[in-house]
C-alpha positions in Angstrom: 151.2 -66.6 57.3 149.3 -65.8 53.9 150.0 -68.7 51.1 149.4 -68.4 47.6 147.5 -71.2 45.9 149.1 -72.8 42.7 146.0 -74.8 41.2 148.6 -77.3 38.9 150.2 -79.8 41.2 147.2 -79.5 44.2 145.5 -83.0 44.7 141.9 -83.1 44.6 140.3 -85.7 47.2 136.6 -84.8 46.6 134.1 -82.8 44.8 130.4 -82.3 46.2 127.2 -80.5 45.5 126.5 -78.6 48.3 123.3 -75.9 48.9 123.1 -74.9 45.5 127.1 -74.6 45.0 130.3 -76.5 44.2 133.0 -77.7 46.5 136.0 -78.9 46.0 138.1 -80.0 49.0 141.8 -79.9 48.0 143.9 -83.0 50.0 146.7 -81.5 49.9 147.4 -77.8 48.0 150.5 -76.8 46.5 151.9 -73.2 47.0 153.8 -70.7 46.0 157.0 -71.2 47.0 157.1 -74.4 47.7 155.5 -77.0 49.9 151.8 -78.1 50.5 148.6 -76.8 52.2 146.4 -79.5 53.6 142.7 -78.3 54.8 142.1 -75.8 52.0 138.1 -76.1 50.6 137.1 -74.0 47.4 133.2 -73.4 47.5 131.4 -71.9 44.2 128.4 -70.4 45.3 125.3 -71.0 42.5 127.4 -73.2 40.5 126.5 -75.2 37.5 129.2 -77.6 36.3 130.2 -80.3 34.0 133.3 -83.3 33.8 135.0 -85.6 31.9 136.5 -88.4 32.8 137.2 -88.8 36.6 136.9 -85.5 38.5 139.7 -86.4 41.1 143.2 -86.9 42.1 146.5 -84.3 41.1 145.4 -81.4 38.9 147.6 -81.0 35.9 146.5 -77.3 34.9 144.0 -75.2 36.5 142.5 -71.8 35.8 140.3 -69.3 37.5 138.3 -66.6 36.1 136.3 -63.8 37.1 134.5 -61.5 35.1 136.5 -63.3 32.1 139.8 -62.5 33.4 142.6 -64.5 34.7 143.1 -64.3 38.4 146.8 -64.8 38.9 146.8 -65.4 42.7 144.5 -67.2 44.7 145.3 -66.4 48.7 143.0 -67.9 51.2 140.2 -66.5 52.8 139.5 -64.8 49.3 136.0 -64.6 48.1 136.6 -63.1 44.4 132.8 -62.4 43.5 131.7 -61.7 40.0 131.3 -64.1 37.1 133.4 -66.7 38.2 135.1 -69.8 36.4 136.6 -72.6 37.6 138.3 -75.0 34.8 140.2 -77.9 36.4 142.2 -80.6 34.1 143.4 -83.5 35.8 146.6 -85.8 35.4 144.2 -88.4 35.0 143.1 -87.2 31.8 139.4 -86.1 33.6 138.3 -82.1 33.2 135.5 -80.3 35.3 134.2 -77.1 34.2 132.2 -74.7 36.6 130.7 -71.6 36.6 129.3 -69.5 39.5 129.0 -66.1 41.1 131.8 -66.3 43.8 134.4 -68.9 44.7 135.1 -68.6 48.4 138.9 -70.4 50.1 138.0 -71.7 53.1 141.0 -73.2 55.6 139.9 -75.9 58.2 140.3 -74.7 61.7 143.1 -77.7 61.7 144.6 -76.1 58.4 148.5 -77.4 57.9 151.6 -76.3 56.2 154.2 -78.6 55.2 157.3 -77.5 53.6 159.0 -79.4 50.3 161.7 -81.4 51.6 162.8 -82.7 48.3 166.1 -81.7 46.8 
């Protein structure tokens, strides 16, 4: 089943450095359509970054760019690779800005679907 990530809406449940790059593990990840994605990790490979605030919890807005260009659609396992920017604003009020030179979607081998039951 392919699913189409919608950034606003997703809950963030951490951000790490890792080897040089930037991940962000999503807790759970809204989708198009309707309904939530849990195990979904975006990695930014050579990524420098900056925030504001507290870089957690449900995203309010979220963008991705590549090669200064909005990427509409987001379907895991892409890898869009270019000049890649990942702006995030929270519903806390924090923001976190990164830039690298791809952003990978990775889903955990025990990767979940669960569909919007609310009316």
């Amino acid at each position: 089943m392919e699913f189409q990530l919608v950034l606003a809406d997703s809950e963030v449940g951490r951000i790490t450095a890792a080897d040089g790059g930037l991940r962000v593990e999503l807790a759970a990840a809204a989708v198009l359509g309707g309904g939530w994605l849990q195990g979904l990790v975006l990695v930014l490979d050579d990524a420098t970054s900056t925030h504001d605030g507290a870089a957690f919890g449900r995203l309010a807005e979220g963008q991705v760019r590549v090669d200064g260009h909005v990427v509409t659609t987001l379907s895991p396992p892409a890898t869009p690779d270019g000049d890649v920017e990942l702006a995030l604003r929270f519903a806390g009020g924090g923001s976190l800005a990164a830039r690298g030179r791809r952003l990978r979607l990775l889903l955990a081998a025990d990767a979940r679907f669960n569909e919007d039951l609310s009316c």
